[in-house]
N, C-alpha and C positions, 0 to 999 in steps of 0.2 A: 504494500500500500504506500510506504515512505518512497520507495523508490519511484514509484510514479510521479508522486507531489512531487521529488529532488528533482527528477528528470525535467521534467515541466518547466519549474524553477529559473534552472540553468537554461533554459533555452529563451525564456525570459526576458531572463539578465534583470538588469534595472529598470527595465518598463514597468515590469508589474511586481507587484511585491505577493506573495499568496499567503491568506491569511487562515483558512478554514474548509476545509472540505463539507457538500451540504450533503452528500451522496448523489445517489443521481441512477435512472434508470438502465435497462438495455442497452441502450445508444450513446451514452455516455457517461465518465463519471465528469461532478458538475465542483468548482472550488467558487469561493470568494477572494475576490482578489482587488489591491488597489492600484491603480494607475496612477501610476507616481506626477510622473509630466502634469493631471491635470487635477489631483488631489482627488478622486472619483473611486467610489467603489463601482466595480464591474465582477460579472459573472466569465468565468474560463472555463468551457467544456473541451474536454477531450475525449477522444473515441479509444477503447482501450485496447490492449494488442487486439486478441485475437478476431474482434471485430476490425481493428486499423488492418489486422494482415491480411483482409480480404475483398479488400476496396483499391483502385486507382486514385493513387492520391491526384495526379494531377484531373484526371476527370469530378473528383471529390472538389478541389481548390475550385474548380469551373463553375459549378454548381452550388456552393458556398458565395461567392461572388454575385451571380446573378440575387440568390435572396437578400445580398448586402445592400442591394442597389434600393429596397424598397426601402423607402422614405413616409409613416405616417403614422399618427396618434397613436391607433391604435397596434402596433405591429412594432414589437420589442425588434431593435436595430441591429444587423451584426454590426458590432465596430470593427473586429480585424477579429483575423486569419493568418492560421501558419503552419508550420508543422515541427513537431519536436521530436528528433530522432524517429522520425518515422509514422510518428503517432500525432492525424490529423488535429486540432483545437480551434477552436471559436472564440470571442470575447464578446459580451453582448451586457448590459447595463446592469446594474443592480438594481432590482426594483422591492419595494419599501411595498409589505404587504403580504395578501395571502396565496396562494392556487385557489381555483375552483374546487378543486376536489376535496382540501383540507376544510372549505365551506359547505362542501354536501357531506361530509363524514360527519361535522362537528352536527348538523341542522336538520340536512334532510332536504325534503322540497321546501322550493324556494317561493316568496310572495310572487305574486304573478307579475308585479312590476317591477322588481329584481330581476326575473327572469328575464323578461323581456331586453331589460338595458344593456344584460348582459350581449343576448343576441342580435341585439344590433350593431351594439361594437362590435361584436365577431362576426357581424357579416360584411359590414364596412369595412374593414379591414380585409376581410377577403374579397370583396369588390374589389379596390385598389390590387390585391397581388394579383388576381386572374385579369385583369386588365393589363400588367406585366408581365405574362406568362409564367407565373408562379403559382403551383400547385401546394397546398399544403403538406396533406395526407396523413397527417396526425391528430386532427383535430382532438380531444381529449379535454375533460377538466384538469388536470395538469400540465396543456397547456397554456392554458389559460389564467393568467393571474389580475387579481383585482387588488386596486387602489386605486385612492384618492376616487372612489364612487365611480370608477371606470374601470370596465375590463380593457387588456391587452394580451395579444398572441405572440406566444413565441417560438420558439422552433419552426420558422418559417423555413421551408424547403432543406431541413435535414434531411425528413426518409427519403425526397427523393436525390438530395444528394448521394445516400448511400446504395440507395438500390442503384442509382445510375450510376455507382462511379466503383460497384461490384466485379471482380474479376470472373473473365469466365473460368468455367469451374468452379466456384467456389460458391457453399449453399449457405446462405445465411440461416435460414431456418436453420439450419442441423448448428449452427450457435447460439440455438437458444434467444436470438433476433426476430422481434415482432415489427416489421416494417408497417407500422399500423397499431391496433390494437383491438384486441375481437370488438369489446362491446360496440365499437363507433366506427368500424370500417364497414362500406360498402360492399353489397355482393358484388362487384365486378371486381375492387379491391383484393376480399378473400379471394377469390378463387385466380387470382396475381391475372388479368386480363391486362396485356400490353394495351390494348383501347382507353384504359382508365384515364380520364380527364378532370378536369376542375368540378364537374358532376357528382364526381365522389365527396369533394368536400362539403357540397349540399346535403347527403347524405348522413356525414359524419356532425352538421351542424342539426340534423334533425334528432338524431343519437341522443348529443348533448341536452337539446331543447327539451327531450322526453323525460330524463331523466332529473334535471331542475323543474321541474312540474310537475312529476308524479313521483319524486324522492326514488328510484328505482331504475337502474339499466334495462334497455331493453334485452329481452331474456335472459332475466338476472339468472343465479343459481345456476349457471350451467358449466361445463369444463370448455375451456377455449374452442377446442374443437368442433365440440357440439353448438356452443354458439356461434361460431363462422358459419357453421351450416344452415343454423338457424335464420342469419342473416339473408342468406341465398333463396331461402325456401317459405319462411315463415310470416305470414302479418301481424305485425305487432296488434297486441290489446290497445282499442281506439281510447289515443290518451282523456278521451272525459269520460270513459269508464273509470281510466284510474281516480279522477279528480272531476267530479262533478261540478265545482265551479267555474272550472275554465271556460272562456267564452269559446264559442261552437266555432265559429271563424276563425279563430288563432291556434286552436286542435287542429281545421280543417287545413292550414298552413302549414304546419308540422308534420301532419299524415302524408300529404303531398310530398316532402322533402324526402321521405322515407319509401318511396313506391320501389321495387324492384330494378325496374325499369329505369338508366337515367334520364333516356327521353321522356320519362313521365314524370318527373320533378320539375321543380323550377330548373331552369334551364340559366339561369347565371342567379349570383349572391345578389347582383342588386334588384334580379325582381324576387328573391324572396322578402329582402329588403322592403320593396313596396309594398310585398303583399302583408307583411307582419305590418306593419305600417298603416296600414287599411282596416285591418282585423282588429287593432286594439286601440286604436284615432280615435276619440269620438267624434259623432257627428254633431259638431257644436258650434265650430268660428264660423256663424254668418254674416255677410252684412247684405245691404239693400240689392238686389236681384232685380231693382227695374232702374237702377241709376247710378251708383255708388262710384266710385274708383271702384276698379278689382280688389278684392279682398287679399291684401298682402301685408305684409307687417314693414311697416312707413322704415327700411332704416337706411343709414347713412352708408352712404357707397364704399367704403373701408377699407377695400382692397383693389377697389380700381383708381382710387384718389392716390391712395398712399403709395403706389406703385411711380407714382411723377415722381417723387422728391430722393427715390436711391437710399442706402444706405447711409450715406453722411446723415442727410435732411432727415428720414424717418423721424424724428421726435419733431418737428417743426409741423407737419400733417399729419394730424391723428386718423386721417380716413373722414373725413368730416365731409359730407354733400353740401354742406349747412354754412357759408361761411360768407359774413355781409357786411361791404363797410357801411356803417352809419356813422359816420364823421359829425353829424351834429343832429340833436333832437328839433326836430318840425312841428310847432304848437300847431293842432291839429291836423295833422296828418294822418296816413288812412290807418295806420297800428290805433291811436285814439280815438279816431270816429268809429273802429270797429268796434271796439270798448263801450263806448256809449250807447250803439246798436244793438248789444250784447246786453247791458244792465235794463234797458227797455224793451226788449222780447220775451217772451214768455219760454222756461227752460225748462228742462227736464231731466232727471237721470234714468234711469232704468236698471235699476237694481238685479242681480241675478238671481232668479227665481228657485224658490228651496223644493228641494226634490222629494216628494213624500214617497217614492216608489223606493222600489228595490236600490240598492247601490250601482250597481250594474248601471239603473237606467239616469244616472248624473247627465250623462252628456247630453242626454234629450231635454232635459230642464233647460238646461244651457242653452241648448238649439234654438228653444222656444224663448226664453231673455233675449238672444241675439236678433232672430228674425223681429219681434215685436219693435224692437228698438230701431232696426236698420228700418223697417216701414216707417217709425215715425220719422227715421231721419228724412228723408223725403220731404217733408212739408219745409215751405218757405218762411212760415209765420212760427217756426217751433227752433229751439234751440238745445238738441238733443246731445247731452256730452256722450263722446266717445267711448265704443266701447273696450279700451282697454284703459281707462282712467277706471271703469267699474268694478274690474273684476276682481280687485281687491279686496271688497264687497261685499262675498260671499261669504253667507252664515255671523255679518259683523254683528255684534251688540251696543255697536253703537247707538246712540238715541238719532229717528230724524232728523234733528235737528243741528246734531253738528256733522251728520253727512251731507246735511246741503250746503252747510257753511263750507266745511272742506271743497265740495264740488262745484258750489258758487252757483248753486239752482233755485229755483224757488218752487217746486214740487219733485217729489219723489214715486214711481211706480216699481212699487215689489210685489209679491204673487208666490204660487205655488201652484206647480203641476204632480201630476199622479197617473202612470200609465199605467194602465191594470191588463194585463195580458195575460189571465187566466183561463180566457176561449182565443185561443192563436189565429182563427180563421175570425174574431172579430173584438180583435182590443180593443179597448174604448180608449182617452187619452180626457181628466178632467185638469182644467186651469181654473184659477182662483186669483185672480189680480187687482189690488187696488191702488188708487191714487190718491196721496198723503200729499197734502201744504206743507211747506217745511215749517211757515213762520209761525203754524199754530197746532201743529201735529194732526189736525183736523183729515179724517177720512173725507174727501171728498167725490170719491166714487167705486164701485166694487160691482163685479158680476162676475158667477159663477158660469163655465163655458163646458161642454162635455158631449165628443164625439166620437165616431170613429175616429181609427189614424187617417184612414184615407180621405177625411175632412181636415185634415191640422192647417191644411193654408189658409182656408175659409177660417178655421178659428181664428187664425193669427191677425189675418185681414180683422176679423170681427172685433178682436180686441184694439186694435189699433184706431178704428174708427171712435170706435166710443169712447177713449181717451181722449181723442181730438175732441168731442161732440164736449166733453165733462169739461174742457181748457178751454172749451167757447173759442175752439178756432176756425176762422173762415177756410173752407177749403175750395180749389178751384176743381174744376169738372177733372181736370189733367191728374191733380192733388187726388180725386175720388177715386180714379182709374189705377194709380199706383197702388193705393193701400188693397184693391181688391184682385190685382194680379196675379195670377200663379207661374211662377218659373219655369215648370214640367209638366208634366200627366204622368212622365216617366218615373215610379218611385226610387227604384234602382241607380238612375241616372241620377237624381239630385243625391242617392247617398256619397256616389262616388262624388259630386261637386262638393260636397260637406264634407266629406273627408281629403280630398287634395288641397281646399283651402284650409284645413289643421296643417298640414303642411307647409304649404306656402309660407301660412305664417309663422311657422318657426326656424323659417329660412334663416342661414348664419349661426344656428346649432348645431352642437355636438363637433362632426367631421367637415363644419364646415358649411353654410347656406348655398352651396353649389351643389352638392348633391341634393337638396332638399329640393331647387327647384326642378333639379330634371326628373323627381322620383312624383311630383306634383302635378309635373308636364304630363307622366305617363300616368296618373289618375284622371286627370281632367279628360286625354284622348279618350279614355273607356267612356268615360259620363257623353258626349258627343257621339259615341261610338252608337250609347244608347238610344241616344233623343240629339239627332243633326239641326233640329231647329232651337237647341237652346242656350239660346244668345248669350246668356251672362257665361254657362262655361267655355264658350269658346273664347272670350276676356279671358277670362281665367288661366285658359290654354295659350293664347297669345303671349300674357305677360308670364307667365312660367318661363317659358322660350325666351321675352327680352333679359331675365332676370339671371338665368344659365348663361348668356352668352356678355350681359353686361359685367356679369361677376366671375366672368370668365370661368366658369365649367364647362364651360364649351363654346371660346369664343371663332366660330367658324361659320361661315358664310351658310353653308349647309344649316344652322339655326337660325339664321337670322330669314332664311326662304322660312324654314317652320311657322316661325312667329307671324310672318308677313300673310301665309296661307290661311292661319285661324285669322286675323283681322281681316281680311277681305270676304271670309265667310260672315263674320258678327256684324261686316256693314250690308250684306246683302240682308239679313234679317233686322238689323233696328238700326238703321241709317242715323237717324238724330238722338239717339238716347243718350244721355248722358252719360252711360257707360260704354258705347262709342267715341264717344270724344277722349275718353279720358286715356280706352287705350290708345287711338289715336295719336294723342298728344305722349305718350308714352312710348310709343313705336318714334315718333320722330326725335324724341329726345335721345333716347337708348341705341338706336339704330342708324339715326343718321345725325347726328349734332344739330340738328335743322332747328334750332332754339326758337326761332319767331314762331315756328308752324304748331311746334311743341306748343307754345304758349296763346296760341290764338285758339288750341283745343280746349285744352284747361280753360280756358275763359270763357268758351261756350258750357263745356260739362256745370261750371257753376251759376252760368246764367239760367239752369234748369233748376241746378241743387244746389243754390248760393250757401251753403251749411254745410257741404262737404269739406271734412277738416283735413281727410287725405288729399282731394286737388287740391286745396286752398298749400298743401305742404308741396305736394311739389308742383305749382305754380310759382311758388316761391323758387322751389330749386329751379327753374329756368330763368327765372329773372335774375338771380344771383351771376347766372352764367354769363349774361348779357352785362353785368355791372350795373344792372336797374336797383340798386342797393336798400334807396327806399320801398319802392314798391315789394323788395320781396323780404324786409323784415317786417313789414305790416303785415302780408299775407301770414309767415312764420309765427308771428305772435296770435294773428286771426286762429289761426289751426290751435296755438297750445289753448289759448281762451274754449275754443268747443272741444277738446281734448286732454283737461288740464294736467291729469297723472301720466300720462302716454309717455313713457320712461325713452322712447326713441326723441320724441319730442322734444322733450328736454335737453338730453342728449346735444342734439341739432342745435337749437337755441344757446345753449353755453358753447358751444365749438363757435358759432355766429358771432359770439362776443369777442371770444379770442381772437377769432381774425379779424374782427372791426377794433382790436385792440382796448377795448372795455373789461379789464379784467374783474372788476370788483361784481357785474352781471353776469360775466362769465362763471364766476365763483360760483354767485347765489343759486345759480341754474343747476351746477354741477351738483348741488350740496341739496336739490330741491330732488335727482335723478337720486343720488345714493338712497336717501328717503325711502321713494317709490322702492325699490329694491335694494338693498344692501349688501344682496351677495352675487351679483353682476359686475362684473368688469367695467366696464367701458366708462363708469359714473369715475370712479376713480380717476382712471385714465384723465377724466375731461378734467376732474379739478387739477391734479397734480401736472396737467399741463399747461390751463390760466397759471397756476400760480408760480411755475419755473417761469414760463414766460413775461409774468410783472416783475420778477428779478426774486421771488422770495423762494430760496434753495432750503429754508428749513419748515416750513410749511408745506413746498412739495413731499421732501421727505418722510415728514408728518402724518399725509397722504400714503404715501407707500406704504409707512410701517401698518397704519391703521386698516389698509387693504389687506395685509400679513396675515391681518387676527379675521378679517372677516371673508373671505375670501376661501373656495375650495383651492386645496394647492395646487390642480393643474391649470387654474385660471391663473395665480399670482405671477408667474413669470408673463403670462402676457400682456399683465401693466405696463411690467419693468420694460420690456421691449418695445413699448410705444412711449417710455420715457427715460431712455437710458441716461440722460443726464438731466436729475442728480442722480440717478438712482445708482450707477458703480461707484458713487462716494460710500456705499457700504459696504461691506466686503460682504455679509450675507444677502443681498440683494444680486451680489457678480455671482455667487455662487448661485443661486436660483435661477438667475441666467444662461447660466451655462448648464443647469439641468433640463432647461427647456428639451420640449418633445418636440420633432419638428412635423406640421404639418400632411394633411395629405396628398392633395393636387399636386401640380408644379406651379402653378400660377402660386399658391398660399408659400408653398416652401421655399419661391423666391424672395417673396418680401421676407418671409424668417430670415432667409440669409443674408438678406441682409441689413438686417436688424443688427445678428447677429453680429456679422462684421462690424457694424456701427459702433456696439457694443464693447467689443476687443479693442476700438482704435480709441477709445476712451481711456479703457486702463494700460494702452498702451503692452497690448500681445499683439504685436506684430505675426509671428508665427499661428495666431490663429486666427485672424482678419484676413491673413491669406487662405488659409484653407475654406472661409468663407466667399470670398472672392473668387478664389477657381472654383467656386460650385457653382455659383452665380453666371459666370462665364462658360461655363458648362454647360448648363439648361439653359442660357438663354436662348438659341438658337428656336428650340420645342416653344418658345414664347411668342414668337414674332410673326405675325398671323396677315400682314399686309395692310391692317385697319387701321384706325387712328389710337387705337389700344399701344400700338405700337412704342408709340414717346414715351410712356411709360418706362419699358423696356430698356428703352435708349438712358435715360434719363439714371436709373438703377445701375448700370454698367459703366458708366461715370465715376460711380466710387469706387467701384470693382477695380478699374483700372487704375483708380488715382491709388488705392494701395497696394497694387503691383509696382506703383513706380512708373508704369508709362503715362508720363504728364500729358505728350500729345494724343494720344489714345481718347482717354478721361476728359480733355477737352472740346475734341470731337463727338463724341457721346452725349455733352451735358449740350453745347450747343445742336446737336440734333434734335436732342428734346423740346430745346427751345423753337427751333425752324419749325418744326412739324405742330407745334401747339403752343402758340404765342399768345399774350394777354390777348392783342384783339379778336382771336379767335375764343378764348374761353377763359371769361373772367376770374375762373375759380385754377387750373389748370396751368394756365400763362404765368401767373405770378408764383405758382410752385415751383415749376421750371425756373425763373430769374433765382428765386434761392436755391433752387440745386446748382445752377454754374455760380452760384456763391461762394458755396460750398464747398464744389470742387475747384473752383480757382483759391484759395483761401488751403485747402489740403497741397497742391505743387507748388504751392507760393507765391500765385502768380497777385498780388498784391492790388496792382489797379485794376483787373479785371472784376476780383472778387468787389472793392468796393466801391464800382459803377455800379455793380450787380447788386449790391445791397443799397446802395441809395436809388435805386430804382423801384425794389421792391418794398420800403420805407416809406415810398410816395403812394403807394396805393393799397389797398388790401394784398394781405399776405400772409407768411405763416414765421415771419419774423418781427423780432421788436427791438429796439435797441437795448430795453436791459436786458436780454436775454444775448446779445450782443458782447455787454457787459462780463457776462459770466463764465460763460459759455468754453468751455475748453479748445474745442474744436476751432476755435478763431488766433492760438495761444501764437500761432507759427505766425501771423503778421501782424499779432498784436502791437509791438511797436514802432511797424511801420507808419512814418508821421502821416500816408492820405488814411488810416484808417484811424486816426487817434483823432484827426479831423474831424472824421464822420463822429465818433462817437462824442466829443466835443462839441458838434452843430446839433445836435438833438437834447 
């Protein structure tokens, strides 16, 4: 045993120090070990002889390699490879936590939303490798390890490193080597079928699934043997025999995964992905279906913005869509007149209505809150806040009265639904909804409503009216025909519309809001598939499409035909709807920069629905574009007034301040978003970048630390990476840094690097700002798509190259970005770029370039300030050059 550890050791040397052996299966024994160079514990497996004596190392090393290359959250990293005296090793992270397995030995079956989180990380993650041509074929709860509220997989492309890189002649099995493992291998696997493809690992994920759900392998109690066989031959016990609770739909997804056959499974991990997705969603995020914006969750563009400013900049642009100079307040202007319109309308919230049914049936409660609310939002003369200011809401003990004050309404509509599905061929569905005064608690109106389901839109309509009729508001003929609209006839089809907008809108979670929107896109096609005349999902479909390619999950011409197809279907069926225009105005934005055309849609969609808080938001974001600075911080502030918790909202608004350079509003905003959520990201992020940028570096810090405590820890590094300075004046902050996971895409894993990079040239690791730098320069090439996404690209490769040291490189790069997307093409855009050749003239020295470039971007909205000027390390190389001691003297 010693002599293996020594060997190991020695081969080594002073890279790694080994500290502990953990044991370790068939396939390898596994140590703890520290990586000297980077102060990091890491995991070292090596393969032990007599399985090393029966493999090709160099075909092993090949095959090791190729799983190296995969890059993402979910899917433990090889770092290196090598071999020691003969005997193959791996190095691969040390990760802080449990296995799966030691959590089903210790529990058993797991809650069904455990289980669930767990299998979407591991299918996501195997999305991503079959997308690289990497095969698992291990899948197991001991591959699997949980932390930090996330699964991750490891042993990515071992077996088939080993079975590929197997000598002929030589039998693994007769070593005692399970290339797989009975419980979770496929029958095409057992029975060693050369054909075996990515198919198997669907299988192996349905294995899994079975057994966190029903606490039990599928045909437990058997000898290996007999269960491979089993595998090949037998159909598992239907998991809601084992577990009665389990919803029939997400059994039905599982079973599927498990069929003999691999052409009868899901056929790749990302539509199991969708389909689990589908199965356990509720159908609940609605909004208005005869006029709205498309239902998507309003947020700031993050990674297509941030991608202008490169490495150096990264902390200067937070990803903000949001960013308006207002240079001086305008007594009476249209932010105030909207306010004043706002205190003289008649408001309302809509509270989420309490579920007296089964638990099960929550999301249909919710259904029924959202649609009621999205109808009334429709009226001219009503002032309905938003429904994600509400849903905070749910089950509160607050008294009326200080939830209106909170909400800034002057009545409140709550309720209660009750779906009784005790005759399946004719559930009834009762609602219970009344309307409450805020300023005197007084019930001012209530009716009891109770039908079939195949009535709920008639209910819905039903209730809607008579809230209007109770608020004595005038409604026009146009006003009458909305509230009594139905969306489909198709039941099936509106579910998949209710279920791809729960989607949509948690676009930019988990792995990422790029998968979220193409997984969205392919719920919406079904819903269409169903019912081709219904208009709102083809919106829905359209903007999926702009929002995949805007946020680059798939920024290719081929999506941007998708998107274009579904809107020229939705204008053949409602030509002037308001949710015509808006995609519209959405198509022209996202897809062609066409900012005026964008902005004359939006301003018809709210000449219909003057009270939409989502156009009214990005209405704004076109004018911003334009530098129409007033009109689109009135719009901004219009939208947060009819959406006042809307944590994206907020968001937008404090980032708007910092780059109008209003730090003290940029604060209050930041500090108004933590609030709304406190264990979200990006609220952080916004304060602790107002406040680097007014020059105060212990307040930022302050910020950091206080994200530390509240913060799950695979978020906290992605503060620190959207504000590396001050944040490496800590030493455990650089440490958290350099633990960072890197992303899944390539589009996300570029901006990490160079984050990253940014990161290193701060604390001054030269050697590892490069290695960020040639990765950067590496994938860029897979980046560069021919659109105007492109400056981006350019702009990122700037820094890349100013810390390799090719100055003319780096300056050709940063002014490309600039050529290709200059202020007066895009207000927001143009002046990131001037700070990027800031930036990078200021990194080679080139001293009057950098501070033309910054007295340029000083003159207009931007994402620099002078005291941040001041601080700022990254300016240290021409700090006492007298034209920059100038500049900071003239301000």
């Amino acid at each position: 045993m010693s002599e293996l550890r020594d060997q190991l050791q020695k081969t080594l040397g002073g890279n790694y120090t080994l500290e502990r052996e953990l044991g370790g299966g068939g396939m390898s024994r596994v140590f703890v070990a520290e990586e000297t160079s980077l102060a990091r514990k890491v995991v070292v497996k090596v393969l032990p002889p007599d399985l090393a004596a029966a493999v090709n190392l160099e075909r092993f090393r090949r095959e090791i390699q190729l799983a190296a290359k995969l890059q993402h959250p979910h899917i433990v990293p090889v770092l290196a490879a090598g071999v020691s005296e003969g005997l193959p090793y791996y190095t691969m992270p040390f990760i802080e936590g449990e296995t799966l397995r030691a959590k089903l030995s210790r529990s058993g079956e797991m809650p069904i939303h455990d289980a669930v989180r767990v299998l979407r990380d591991t299918l996501s993650a195997l999305s991503y490798a079959h997308e690289h041509g990497v095969v698992h074929r291990d899948i197991k709860p001991d591959n699997i390890l949980l932390t930090g509220g996330h699964a991750v997989v490891a042993d990515f492309g071992v077996a088939k490193a080993i079975s590929a890189s197997t000598n002929p002649g030589s039998s693994l099995t007769s070593l005692g080597v399970a290339l797989g493992t009975p419980a979770y291998m496929s029958p095409e696997q057992a029975s060693a079928d050369p054909a075996t493809d990515h198919r198997s690992d669907i299988y192996s994920v349905g294995a899994l699934a079975y057994e966190m759900l029903s606490g039990q392998q599928l045909f437990s109690s058997r000898s290996p043997q007999a269960m491979l066989a089993a595998q090949a031959m037998e159909e598992p016990e239907p998991l809601e025999k084992r577990r009665k609770s389990i919803p029939p739909q997400l059994s039905a997804v599982i079973m599927r995964s498990l069929e003999k056959h691999a052409a009868d499974r899901q056929q790749s991990a990302a539509e199991m992905l969708a389909q689990l997705d589908a199965a356990v969603t509720p159908s609940s995020a609605t909004t208005p279906y005869t006029g709205m914006m498309p239902a998507r969750k309003v947020a700031s563009s993050k990674r297509s913005t941030i991608m202008a400013v490169g490495a150096a900049a990264v902390l200067l642009l937070l990803g903000s869509s949001s960013w308006y100079w207002y240079a001086k307040r305008v007594p009476g202007s249209g932010g105030a007149n909207g306010a004043a319109a706002a205190d003289t309308m008649p408001s309302l919230a809509v509270l989420p209505f309490e579920n007296l049914g089964k638990p099960d049936d929550a999301y249909f409660a919710d259904g029924m809150t959202e649609e009621i609310s999205s109808r009334l939002g429709t009226l001219s003369g009503l002032r309905v806040i938003g429904r994600q200011s509400v849903r905070g809401y749910a089950n509160s003990t607050k008294p009326i009265s200080q939830i209106g004050k909170e909400l800034g309404v002057a009545y409140v509509l709550t309720g209660s639904v009750r779906w009784d599905r005790s005759d399946p061929a004719h559930s009834r569905v009762r609602v219970s909804p009344a309307l409450l005064r805020v300023s005197d608690g007084t019930q001012v109106w209530s009716a009891p409503y109770e039908d079939e389901l195949t009535g709920v839109f008639k209910m819905q309509s039903k209730v809607a009216e008579e809230v209007a009729q109770a608020m004595k508001l005038q409604l026009t003929r146009g006003e009458q025909q909305t509230l009594a609209a139905k969306p489909t006839d198709n039941v099936e089809a509106y579910d998949y519309f209710l279920r791809g907008k729960a989607i949509a809108i948690s676009g930019g979670q988990g792995t990422g809001g790029g998968g979220d929107y193409l997984r969205s896109a392919i719920v919406f096609q079904k819903s269409v598939d169903l019912d081709p005349g219904f208009a709102e999902a083809w919106a829905q479909l359209a903007v999926s499409h702009l929002d995949a390619f805007w946020f680059r999950a798939d920024p290719t011409p081929k999506r941007l035909a998708l998107a274009k197809s579904a809107l020229e279907k939705l204008q053949t069926l409602r030509p002037d709807a308001a949710v015509t225009h808006n995609t519209r105005g959405y198509y022209f934005y996202h897809a062609e920069l066409n900012f005026q055309n964008a902005l004359d849609e939006f301003a018809a969609a709210l000449r219909i629905a003057p009270n939409d808080a989502d156009a009214l938001h990005f209405k704004a974001f076109v004018e911003r574009r334009q530098g129409k600075w007033d009109a689109a911080i009135a719009d901004m502030r219009r939208s947060v007034e009819l959406d006042p918790r809307n944590y994206a909202f907020l968001g937008d608004m404090a980032e708007v301040m910092t780059y109008v350079r209003d730090y003290a509003a940029a604060i209050a905003y930041s500090r108004r978003q933590i609030a709304v959520d406190p264990l979200h990201f990006p609220g952080y992020t916004s304060l602790a970048t107002a406040q680097q940028r007014s020059g105060d570096v212990n307040g930022a810090l302050a910020t950091l630390r206080s994200a530390a405590q509240q913060l799950p820890p695979v978020d906290f590094p992605r503060v620190l990476l959207f504000v590396p300075f001050p944040a490496v004046l800590d030493k455990s902050m650089v440490q958290a840094i350099r633990s960072a996971q890197p992303p899944a895409n390539d589009n996300d894993r570029f901006l990490f690097q160079s984050q990253q990079a940014a990161a290193a040239v701060y604390v001054k690791d030269a050697t590892r700002a490069t290695v960020f730098a040639d990765s950067m320069i590496a994938l860029s090439p897979r980046l560069l798509t021919g659109s105007f996404s492109d400056a981006d690209v350019h702009g990122s490769l700037a820094t890349a190259y100013a810390i390799k040291g090719d100055r003319q490189r780096a300056l050709l790069e940063a002014k490309k970005a600039v050529d290709m997307m200059p202020v007066s093409r895009d207000a927001v855009r143009g002046p990131a770029n001037t700070v990027l050749l800031a930036f990078t003239a200021a990194q080679v020295g080139d001293a009057d370039l950098a501070v033309s470039s910054l007295r340029q971007a000083l003159a207009i909205p931007s994402t620099i300030s002078i005291q941040q000027l001041k601080i700022d390390p990254w300016f240290n190389g021409i700090r006492n050059d007298p034209r920059f001691q100038a500049l900071l003297a003239g301000h």
